[in-house]
mmJSON file of the N, C-alpha and C atoms, coordinates in Angstrom:
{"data_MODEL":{"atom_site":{
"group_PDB":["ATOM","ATOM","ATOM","ATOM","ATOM","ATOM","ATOM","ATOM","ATOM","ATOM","ATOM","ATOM","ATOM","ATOM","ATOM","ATOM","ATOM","ATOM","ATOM","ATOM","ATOM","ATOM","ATOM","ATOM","ATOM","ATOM","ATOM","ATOM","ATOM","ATOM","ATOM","ATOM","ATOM","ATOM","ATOM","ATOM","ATOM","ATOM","ATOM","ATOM","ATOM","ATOM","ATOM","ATOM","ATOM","ATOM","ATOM","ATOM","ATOM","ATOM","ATOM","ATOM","ATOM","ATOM","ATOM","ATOM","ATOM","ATOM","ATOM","ATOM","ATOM","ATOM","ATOM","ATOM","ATOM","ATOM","ATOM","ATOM","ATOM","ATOM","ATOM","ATOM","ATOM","ATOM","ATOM","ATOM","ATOM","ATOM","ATOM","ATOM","ATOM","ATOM","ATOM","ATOM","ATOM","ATOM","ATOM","ATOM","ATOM","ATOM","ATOM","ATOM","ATOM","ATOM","ATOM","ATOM","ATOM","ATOM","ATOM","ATOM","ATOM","ATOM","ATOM","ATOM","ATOM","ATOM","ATOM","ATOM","ATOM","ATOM","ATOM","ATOM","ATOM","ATOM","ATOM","ATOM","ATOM","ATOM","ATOM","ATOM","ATOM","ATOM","ATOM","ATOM","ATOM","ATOM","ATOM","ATOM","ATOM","ATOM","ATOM","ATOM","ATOM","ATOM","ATOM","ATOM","ATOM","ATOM","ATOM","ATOM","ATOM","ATOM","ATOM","ATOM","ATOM","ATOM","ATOM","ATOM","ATOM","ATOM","ATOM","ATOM","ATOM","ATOM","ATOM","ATOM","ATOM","ATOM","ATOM","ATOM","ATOM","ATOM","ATOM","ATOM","ATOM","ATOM","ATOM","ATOM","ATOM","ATOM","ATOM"],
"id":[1,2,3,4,5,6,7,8,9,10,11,12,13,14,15,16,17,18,19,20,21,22,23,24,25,26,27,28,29,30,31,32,33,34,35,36,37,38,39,40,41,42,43,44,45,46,47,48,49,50,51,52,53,54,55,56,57,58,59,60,61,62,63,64,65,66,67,68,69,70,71,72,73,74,75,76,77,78,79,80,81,82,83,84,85,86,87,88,89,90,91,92,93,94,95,96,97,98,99,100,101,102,103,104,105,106,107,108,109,110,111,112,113,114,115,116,117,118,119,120,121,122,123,124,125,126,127,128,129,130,131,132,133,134,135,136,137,138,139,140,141,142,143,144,145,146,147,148,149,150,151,152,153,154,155,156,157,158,159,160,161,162,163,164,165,166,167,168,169,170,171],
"type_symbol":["N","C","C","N","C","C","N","C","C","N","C","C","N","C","C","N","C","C","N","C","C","N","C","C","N","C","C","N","C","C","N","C","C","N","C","C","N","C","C","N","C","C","N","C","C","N","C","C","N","C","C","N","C","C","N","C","C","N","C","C","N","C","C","N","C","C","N","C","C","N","C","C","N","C","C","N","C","C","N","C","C","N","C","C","N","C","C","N","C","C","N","C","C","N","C","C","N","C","C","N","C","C","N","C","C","N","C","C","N","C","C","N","C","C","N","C","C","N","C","C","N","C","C","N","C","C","N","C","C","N","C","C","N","C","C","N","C","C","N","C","C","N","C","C","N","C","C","N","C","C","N","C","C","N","C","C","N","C","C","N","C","C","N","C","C","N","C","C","N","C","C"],
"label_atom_id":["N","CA","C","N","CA","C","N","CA","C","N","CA","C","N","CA","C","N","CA","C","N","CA","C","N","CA","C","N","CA","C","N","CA","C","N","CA","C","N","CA","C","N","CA","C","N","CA","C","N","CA","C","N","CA","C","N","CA","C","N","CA","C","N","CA","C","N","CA","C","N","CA","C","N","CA","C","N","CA","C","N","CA","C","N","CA","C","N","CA","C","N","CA","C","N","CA","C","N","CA","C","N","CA","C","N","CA","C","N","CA","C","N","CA","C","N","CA","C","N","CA","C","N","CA","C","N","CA","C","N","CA","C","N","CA","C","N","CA","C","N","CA","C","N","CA","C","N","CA","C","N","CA","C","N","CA","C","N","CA","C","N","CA","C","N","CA","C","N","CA","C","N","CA","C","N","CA","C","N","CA","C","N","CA","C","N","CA","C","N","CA","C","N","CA","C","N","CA","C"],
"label_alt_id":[null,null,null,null,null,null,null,null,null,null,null,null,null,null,null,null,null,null,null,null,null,null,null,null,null,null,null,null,null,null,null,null,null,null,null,null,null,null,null,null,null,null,null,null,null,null,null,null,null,null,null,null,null,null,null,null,null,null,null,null,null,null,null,null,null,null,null,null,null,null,null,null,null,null,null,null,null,null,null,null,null,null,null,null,null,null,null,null,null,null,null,null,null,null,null,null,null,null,null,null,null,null,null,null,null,null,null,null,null,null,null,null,null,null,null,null,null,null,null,null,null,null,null,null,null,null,null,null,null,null,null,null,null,null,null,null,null,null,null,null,null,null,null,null,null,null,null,null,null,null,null,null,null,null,null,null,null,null,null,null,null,null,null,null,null,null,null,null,null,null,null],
"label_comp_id":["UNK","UNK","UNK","UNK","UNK","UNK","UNK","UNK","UNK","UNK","UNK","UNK","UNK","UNK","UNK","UNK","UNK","UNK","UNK","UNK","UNK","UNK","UNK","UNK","UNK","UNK","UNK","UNK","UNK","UNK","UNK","UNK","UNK","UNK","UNK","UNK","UNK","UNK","UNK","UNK","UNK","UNK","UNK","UNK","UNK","UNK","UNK","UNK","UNK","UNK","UNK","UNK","UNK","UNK","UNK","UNK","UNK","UNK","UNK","UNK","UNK","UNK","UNK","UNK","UNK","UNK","UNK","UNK","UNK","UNK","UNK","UNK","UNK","UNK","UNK","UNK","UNK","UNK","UNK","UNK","UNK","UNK","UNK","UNK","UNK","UNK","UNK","UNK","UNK","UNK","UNK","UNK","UNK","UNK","UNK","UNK","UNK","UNK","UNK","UNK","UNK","UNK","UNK","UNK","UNK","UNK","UNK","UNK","UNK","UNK","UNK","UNK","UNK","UNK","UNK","UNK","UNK","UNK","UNK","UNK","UNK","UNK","UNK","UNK","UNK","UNK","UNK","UNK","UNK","UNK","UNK","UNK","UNK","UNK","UNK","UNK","UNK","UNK","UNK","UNK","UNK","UNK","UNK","UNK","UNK","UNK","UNK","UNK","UNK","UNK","UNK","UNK","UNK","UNK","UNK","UNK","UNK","UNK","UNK","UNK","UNK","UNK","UNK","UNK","UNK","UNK","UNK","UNK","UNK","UNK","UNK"],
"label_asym_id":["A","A","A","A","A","A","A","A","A","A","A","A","A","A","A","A","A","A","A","A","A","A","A","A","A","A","A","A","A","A","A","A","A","A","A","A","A","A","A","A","A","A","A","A","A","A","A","A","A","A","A","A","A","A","A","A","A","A","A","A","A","A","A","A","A","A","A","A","A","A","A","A","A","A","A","A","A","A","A","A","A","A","A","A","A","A","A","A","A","A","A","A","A","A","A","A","A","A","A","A","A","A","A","A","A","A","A","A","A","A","A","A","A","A","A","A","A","A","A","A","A","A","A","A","A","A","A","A","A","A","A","A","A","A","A","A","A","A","A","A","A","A","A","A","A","A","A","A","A","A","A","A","A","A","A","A","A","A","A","A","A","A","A","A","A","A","A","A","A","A","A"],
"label_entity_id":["1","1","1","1","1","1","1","1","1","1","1","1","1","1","1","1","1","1","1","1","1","1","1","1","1","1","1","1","1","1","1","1","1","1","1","1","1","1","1","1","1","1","1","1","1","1","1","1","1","1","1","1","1","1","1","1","1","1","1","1","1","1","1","1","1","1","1","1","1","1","1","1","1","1","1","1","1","1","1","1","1","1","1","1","1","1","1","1","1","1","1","1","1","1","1","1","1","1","1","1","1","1","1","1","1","1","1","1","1","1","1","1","1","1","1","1","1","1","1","1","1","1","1","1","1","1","1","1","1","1","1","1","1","1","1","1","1","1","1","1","1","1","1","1","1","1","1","1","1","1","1","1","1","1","1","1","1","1","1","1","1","1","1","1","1","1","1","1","1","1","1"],
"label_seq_id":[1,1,1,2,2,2,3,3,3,4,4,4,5,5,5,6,6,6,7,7,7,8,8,8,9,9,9,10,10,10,11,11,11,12,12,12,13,13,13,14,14,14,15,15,15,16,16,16,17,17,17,18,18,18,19,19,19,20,20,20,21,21,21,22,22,22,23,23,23,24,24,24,25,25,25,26,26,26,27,27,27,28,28,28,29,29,29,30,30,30,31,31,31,32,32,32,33,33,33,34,34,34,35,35,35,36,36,36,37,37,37,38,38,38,39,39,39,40,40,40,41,41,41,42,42,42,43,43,43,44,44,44,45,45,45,46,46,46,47,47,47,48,48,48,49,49,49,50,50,50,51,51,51,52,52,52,53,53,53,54,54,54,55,55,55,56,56,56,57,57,57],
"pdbx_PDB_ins_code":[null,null,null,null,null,null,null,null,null,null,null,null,null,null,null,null,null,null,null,null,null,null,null,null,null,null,null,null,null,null,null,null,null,null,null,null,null,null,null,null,null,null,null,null,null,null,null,null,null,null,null,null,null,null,null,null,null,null,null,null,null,null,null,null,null,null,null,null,null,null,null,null,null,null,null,null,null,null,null,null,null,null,null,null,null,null,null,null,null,null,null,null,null,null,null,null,null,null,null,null,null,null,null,null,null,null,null,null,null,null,null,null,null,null,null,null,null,null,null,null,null,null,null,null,null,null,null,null,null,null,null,null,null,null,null,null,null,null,null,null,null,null,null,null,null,null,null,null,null,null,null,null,null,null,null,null,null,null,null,null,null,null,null,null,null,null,null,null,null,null,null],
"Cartn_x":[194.509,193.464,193.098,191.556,191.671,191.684,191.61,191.874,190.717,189.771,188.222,188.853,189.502,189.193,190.293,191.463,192.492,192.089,191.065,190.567,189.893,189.101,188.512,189.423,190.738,191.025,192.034,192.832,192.7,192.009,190.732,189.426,189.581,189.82,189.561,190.819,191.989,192.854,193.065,192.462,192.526,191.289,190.268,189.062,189.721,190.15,191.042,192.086,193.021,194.176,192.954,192.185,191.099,190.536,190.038,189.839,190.14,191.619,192.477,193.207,193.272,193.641,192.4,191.363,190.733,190.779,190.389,190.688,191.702,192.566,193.949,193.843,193.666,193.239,191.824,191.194,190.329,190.271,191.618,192.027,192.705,193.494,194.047,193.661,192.489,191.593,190.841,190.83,189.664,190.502,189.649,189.94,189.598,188.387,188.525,188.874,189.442,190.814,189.937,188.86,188.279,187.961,187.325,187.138,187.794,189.105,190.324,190.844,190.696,191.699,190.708,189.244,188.666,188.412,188.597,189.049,190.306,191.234,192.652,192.943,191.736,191.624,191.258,189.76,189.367,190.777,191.676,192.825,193.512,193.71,194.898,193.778,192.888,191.641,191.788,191.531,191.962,193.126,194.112,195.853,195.75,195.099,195.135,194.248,193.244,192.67,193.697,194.239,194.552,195.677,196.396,197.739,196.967,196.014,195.54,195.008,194.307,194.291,195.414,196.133,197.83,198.798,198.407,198.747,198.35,196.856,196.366,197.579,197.881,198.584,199.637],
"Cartn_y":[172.765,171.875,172.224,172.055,172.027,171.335,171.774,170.203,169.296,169.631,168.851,168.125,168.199,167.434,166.663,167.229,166.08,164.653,165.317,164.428,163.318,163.78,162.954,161.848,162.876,162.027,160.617,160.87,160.087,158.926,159.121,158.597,157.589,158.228,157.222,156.288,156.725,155.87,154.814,155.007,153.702,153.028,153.063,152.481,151.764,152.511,151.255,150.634,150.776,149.971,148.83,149.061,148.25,147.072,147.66,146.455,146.128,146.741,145.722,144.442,145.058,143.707,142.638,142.857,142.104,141.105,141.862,141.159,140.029,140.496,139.822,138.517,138.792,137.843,136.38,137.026,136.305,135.607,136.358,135.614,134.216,135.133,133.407,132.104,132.337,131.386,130.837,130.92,130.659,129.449,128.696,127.13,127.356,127.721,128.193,129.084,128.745,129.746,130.999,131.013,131.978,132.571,132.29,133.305,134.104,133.083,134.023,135.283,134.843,135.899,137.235,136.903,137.985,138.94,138.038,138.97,139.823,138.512,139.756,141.051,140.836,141.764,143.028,142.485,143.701,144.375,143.651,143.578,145.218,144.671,145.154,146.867,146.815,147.757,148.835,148.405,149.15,149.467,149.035,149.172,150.693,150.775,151.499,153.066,152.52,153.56,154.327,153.628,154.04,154.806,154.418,155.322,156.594,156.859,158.168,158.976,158.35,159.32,159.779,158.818,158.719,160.238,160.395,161.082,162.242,162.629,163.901,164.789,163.694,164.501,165.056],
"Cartn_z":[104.11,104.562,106.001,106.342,107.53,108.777,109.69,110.799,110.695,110.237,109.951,108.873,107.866,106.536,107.044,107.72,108.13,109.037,109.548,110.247,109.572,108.594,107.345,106.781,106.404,106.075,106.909,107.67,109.023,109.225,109.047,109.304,107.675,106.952,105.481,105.779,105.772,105.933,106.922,107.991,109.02,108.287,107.762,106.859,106.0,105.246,104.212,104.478,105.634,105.8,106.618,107.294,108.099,106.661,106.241,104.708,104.477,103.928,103.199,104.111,105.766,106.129,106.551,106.286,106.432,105.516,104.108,102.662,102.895,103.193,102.987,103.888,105.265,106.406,105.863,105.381,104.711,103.55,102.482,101.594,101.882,103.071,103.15,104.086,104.683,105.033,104.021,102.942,101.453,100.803,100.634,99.783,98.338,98.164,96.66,95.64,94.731,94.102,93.785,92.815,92.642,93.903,94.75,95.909,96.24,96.349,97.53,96.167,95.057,94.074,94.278,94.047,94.033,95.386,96.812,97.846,97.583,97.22,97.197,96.306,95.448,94.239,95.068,95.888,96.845,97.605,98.501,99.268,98.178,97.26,96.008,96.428,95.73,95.659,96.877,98.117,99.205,99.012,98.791,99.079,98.104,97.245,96.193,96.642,97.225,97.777,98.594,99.624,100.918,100.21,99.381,98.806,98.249,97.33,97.238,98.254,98.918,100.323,100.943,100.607,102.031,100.965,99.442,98.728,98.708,99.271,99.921,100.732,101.712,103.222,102.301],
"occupancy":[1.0,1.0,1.0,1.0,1.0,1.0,1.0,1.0,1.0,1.0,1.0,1.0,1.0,1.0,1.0,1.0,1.0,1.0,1.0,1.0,1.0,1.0,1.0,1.0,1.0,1.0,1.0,1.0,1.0,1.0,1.0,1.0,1.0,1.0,1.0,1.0,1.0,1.0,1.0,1.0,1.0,1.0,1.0,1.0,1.0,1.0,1.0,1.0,1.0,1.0,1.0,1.0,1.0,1.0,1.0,1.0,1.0,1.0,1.0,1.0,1.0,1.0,1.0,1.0,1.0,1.0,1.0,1.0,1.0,1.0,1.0,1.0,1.0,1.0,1.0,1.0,1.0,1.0,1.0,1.0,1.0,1.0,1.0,1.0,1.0,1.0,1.0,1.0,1.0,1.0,1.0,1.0,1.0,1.0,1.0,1.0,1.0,1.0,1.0,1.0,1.0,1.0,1.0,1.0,1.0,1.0,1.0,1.0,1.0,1.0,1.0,1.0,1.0,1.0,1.0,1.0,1.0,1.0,1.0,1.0,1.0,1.0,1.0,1.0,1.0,1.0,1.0,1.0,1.0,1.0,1.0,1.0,1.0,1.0,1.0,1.0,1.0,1.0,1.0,1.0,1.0,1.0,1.0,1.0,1.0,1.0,1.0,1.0,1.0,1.0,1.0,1.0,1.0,1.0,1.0,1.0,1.0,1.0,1.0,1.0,1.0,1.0,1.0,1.0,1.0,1.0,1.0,1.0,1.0,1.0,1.0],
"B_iso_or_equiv":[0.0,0.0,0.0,0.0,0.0,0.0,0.0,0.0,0.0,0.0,0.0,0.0,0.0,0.0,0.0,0.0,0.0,0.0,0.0,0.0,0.0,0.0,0.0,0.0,0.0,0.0,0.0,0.0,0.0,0.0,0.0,0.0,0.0,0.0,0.0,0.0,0.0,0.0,0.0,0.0,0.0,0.0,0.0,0.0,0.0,0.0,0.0,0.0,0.0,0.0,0.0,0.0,0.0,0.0,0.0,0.0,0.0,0.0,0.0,0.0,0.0,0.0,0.0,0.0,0.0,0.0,0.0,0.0,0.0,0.0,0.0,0.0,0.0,0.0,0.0,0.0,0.0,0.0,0.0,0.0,0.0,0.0,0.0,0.0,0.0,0.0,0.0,0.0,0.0,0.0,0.0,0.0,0.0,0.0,0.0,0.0,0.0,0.0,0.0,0.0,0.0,0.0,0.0,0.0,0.0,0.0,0.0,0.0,0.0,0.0,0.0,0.0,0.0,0.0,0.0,0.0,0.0,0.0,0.0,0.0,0.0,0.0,0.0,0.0,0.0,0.0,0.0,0.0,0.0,0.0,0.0,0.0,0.0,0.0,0.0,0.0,0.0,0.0,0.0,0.0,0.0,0.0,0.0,0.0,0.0,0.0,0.0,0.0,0.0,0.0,0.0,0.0,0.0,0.0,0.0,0.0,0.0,0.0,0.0,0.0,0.0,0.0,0.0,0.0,0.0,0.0,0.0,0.0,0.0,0.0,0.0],
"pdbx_formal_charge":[null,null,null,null,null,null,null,null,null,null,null,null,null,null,null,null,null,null,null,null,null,null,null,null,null,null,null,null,null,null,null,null,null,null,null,null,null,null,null,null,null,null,null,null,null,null,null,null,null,null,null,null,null,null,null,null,null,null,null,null,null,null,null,null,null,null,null,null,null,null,null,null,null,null,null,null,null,null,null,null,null,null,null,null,null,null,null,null,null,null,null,null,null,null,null,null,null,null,null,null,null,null,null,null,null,null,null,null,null,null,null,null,null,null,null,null,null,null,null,null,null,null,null,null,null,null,null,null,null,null,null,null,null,null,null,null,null,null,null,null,null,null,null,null,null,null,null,null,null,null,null,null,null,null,null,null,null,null,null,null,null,null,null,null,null,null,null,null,null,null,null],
"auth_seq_id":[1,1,1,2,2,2,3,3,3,4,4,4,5,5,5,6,6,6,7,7,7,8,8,8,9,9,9,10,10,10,11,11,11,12,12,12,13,13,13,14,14,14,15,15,15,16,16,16,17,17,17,18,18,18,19,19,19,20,20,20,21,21,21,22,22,22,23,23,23,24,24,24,25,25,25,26,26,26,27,27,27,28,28,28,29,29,29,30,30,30,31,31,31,32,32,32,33,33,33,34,34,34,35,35,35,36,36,36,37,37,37,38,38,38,39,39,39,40,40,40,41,41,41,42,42,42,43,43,43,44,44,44,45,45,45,46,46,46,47,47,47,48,48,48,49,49,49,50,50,50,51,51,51,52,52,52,53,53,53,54,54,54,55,55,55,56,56,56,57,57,57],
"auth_comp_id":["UNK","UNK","UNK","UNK","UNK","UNK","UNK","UNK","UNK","UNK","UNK","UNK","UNK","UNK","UNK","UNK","UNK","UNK","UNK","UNK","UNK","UNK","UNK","UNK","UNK","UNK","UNK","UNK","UNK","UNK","UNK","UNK","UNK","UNK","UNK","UNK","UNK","UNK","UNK","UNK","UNK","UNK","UNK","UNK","UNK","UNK","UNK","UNK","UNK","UNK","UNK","UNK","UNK","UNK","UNK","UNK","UNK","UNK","UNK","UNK","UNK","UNK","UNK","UNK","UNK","UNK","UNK","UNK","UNK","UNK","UNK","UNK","UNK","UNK","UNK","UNK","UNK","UNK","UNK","UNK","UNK","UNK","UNK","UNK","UNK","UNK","UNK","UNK","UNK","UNK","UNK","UNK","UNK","UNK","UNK","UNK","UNK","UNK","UNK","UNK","UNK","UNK","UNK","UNK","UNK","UNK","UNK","UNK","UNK","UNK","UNK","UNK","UNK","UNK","UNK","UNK","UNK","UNK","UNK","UNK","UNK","UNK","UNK","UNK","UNK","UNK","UNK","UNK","UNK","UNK","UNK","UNK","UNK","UNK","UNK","UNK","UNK","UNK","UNK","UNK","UNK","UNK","UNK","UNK","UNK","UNK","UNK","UNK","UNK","UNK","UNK","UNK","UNK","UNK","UNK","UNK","UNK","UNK","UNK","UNK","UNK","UNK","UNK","UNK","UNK","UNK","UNK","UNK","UNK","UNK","UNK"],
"auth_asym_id":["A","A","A","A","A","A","A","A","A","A","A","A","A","A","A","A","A","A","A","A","A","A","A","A","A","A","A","A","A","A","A","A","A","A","A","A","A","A","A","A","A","A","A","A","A","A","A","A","A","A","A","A","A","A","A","A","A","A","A","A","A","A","A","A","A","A","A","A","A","A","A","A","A","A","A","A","A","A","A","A","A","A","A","A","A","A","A","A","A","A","A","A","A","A","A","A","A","A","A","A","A","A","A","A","A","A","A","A","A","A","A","A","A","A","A","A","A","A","A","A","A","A","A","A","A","A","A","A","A","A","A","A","A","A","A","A","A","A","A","A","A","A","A","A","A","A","A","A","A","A","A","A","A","A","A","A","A","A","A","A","A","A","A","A","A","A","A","A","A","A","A"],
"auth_atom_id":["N","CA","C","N","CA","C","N","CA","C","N","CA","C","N","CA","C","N","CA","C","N","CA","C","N","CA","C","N","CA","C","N","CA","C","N","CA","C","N","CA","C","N","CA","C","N","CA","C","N","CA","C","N","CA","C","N","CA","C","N","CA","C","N","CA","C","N","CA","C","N","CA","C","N","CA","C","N","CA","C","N","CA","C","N","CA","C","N","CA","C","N","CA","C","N","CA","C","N","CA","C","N","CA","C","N","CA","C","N","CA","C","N","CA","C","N","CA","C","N","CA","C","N","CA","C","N","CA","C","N","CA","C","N","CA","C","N","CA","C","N","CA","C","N","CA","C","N","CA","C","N","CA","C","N","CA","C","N","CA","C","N","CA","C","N","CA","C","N","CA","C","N","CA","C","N","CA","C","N","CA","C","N","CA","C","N","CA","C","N","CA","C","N","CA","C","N","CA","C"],
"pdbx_PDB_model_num":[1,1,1,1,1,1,1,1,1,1,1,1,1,1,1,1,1,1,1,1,1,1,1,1,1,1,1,1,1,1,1,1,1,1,1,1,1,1,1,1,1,1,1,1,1,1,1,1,1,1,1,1,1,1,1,1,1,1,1,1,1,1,1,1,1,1,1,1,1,1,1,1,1,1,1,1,1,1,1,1,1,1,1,1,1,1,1,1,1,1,1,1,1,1,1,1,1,1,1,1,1,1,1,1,1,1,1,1,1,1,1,1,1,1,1,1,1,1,1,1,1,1,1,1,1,1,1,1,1,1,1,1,1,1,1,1,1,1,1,1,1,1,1,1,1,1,1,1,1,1,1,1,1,1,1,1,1,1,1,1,1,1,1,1,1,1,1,1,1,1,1]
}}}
């Protein structure tokens, strides 16, 4: 790989650890059940991303 794509990817992974804690942060400010499940779903979603990228390196 080169130092450009490492960088990419770098770049993806602080993006999705960045989402997912948002998700998560926002899930648990949420009163309604459906809401918060379908943020944390997003939450789960990133977590998932970020491991295939994190699976690149």
């Amino acid at each position: 790989m080169t130092t450009k794509e490492l960088c990419y990817l770098q770049d993806a992974l602080g993006h999705e650890q960045y989402f997912q804690t948002q998700c998560q942060e926002t899930a648990s400010q949420l009163q309604d059940g459906e809401l918060k499940a379908c943020v944390q779903e997003m939450a789960k979603k990133h977590q998932q991303l970020f491991d295939k990228f994190y699976s690149l390196l």
